[in-house]
C-alpha positions in Angstrom: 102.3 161.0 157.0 103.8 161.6 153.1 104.2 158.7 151.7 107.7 156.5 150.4 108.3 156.6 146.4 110.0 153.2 147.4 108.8 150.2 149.1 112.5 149.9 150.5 112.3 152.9 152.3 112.7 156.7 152.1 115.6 158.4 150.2 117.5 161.1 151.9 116.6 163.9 149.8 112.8 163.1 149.9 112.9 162.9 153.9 114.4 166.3 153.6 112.3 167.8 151.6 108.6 166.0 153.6 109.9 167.2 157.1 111.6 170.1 156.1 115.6 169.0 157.8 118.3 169.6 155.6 120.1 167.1 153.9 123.2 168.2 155.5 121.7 168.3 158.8 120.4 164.4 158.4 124.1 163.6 157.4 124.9 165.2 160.6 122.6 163.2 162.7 123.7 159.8 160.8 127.4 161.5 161.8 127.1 161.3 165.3 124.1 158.3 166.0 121.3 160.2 166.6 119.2 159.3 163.2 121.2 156.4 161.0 119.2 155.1 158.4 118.2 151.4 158.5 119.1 150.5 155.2 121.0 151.7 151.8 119.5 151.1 148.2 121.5 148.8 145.8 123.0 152.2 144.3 124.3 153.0 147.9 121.9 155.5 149.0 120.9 156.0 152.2 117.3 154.6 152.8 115.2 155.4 156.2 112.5 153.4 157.4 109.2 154.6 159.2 110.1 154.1 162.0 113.0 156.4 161.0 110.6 159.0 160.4 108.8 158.8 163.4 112.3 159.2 164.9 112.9 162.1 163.5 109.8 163.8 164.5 110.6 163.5 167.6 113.9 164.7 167.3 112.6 167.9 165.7 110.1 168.1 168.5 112.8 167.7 171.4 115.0 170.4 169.2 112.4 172.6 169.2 112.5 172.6 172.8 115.8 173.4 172.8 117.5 170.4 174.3 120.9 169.2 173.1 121.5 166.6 170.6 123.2 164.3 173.3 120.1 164.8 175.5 118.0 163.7 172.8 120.2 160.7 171.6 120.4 160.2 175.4 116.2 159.9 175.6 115.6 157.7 172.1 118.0 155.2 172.6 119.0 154.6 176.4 115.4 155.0 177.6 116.6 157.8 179.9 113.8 159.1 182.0 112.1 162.0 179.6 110.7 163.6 182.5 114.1 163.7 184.2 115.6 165.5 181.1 112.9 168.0 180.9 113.2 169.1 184.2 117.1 169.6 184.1 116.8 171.3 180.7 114.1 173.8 182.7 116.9 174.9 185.2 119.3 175.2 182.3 116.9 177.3 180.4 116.2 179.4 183.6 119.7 180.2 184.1 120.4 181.2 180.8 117.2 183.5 180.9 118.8 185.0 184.1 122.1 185.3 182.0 120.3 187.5 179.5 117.9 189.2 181.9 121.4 190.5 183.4 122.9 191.1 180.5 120.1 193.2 179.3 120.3 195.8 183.0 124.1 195.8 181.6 123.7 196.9 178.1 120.8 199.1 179.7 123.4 201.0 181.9 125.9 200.8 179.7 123.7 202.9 177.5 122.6 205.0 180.1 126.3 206.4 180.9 127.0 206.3 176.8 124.1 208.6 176.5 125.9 210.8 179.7 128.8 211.4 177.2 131.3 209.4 178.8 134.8 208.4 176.8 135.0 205.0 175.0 137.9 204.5 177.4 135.9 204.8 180.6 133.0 203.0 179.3 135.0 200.1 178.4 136.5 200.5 182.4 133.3 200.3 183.6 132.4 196.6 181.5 135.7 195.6 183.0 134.2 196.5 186.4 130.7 195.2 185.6 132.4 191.6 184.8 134.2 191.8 187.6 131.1 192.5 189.7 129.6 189.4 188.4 132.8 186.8 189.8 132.4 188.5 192.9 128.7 189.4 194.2 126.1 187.3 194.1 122.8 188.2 191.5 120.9 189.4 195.0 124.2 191.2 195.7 124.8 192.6 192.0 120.1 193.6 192.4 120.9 195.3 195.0 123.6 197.3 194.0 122.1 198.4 190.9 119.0 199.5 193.0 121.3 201.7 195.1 123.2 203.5 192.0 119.7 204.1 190.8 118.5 206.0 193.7 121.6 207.6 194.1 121.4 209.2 190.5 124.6 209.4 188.2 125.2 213.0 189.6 125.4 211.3 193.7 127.7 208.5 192.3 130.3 210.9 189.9 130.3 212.7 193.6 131.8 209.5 194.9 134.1 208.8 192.6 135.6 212.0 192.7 136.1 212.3 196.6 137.5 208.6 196.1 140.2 210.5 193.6 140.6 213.1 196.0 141.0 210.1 198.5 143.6 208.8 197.1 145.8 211.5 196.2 145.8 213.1 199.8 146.8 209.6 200.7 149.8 209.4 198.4 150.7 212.6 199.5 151.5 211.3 203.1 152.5 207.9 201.9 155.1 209.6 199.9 156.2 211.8 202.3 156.7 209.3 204.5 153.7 209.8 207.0 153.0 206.8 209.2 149.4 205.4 208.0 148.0 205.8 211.8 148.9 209.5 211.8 146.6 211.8 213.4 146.8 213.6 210.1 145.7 210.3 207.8 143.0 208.9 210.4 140.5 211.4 209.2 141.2 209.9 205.4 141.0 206.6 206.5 137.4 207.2 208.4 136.1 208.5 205.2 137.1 206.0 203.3 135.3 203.6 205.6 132.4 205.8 205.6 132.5 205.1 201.8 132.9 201.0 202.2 129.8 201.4 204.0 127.9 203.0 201.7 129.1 200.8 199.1 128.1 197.6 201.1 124.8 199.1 202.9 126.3 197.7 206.2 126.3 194.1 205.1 128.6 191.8 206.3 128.4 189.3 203.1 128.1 192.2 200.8 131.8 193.0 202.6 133.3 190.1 202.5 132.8 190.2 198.5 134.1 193.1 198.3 136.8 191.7 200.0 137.6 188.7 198.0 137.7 191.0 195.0 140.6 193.4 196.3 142.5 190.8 197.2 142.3 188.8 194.0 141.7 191.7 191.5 144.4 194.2 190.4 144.0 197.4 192.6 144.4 199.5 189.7 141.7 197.6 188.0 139.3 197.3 191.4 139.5 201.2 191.8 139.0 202.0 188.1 141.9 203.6 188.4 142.0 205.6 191.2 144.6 203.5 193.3 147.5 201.9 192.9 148.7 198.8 194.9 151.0 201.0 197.1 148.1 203.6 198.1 145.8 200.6 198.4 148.3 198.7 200.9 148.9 202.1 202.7 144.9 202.6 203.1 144.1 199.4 204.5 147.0 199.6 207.5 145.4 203.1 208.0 141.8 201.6 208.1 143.3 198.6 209.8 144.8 201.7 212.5 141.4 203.1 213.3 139.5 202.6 216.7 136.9 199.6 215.7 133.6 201.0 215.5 130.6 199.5 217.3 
């Protein structure tokens, strides 16, 4: 340990400069309680003790493991249980590793379909679509729907998207001209679409019911990426909601 230039205790600069903390950032600490020196000099400055020393090694250990200032305040001077705090910090920094981990697929696809030559417009669609995902579909949901778009290849999912387009302009065609949506002539529309719901979802009844939530909190417009509007959306769901139920 370096030792004082005073017998009354350390001066601010000189703790700064033997444990390598900015001045600024020991103001800081004084600021808000988590390192106040013990003492001031007859001048006014701002003495620390050892035992202010020691303190802030351990503060500069416990930052190094990333915890919080309050967490570390918290710890020295309540006598919370270190353990405790460790372990809590753990599942924060596992979530926040599972943030970026998903963040980086993201960026990863996002660069895929840039690569694909795909307009600024539509790429910034499909973020709008990939955030969306997230407040929907849980991460094994969001896993496995990644996988799938994998396998499928971009060429199998631009197929999609196009017959969805195609979709939804036969549909506007008989919503406009006045078709009832259980119409002989719409049911075969409305089973396709279902045939695409179900290839979306892979048959899974949570997977669905995400998929649910989303259309009915989510502009249709936005859902769709375009594709439908709100009236073509209501007018395919009373033609799904017309078709025999499937076993």
């Amino acid at each position: 340990m370096p030792s004082t230039d005073e017998t009354s205790g350390w001066r601010v600069g000189r703790l700064a400069r033997a444990t390598g903390v900015t001045v600024r950032t020991l103001h800081h600490y004084e600021t808000i309680g988590v390192l106040v020196p013990s003492g001031r000099s007859e001048a006014g400055h701002r003495l620390y003790a050892d035992a202010d020393l020691r303190r802030l090694y351990r503060i500069v250990a416990l930052r190094e493991l990333g915890m919080s200032l309050a967490q570390i305040r918290e710890t020295l001077d309540d006598g919370a249980d270190l353990g405790a705090v460790l372990r809590a910090h753990l599942v924060h920094v596992e979530r926040s590793i599972d943030r970026r981990r998903a963040l980086r697929d993201r960026l990863a696809r996002l660069c895929t379909r840039a690569e694909e030559g795909i307009s600024t417009d539509d790429l910034v669609t499909t973020i709008e679509g990939m955030a969306m995902h997230e407040r929907y579909f849980t991460k094994e949901q969001r896993e496995t729907l990644a996988r799938r778009w994998d396998e499928l290849g971009g060429d199998a999912v631009g197929r999609t998207e196009e017959e969805w387009r195609k979709l939804a302009a036969a549909l506007r065609g008989h919503m406009e001209a006045g078709d009832d949506p259980s119409a002989p002539a719409v049911r075969p529309l409305a089973q396709r679409a279902r045939e695409l719901v179900r290839a979306f979802t892979g048959g899974d009844p949570a997977m669905y019911a995400s998929l649910e939530r989303m259309y009915q909190n989510e502009d249709p417009g936005t859902v769709s990426r375009g594709v439908m509007d709100g009236e073509v959306m209501a007018y395919l769901r009373r033609a799904l909601g017309a078709l025999p139920h499937a076993g």
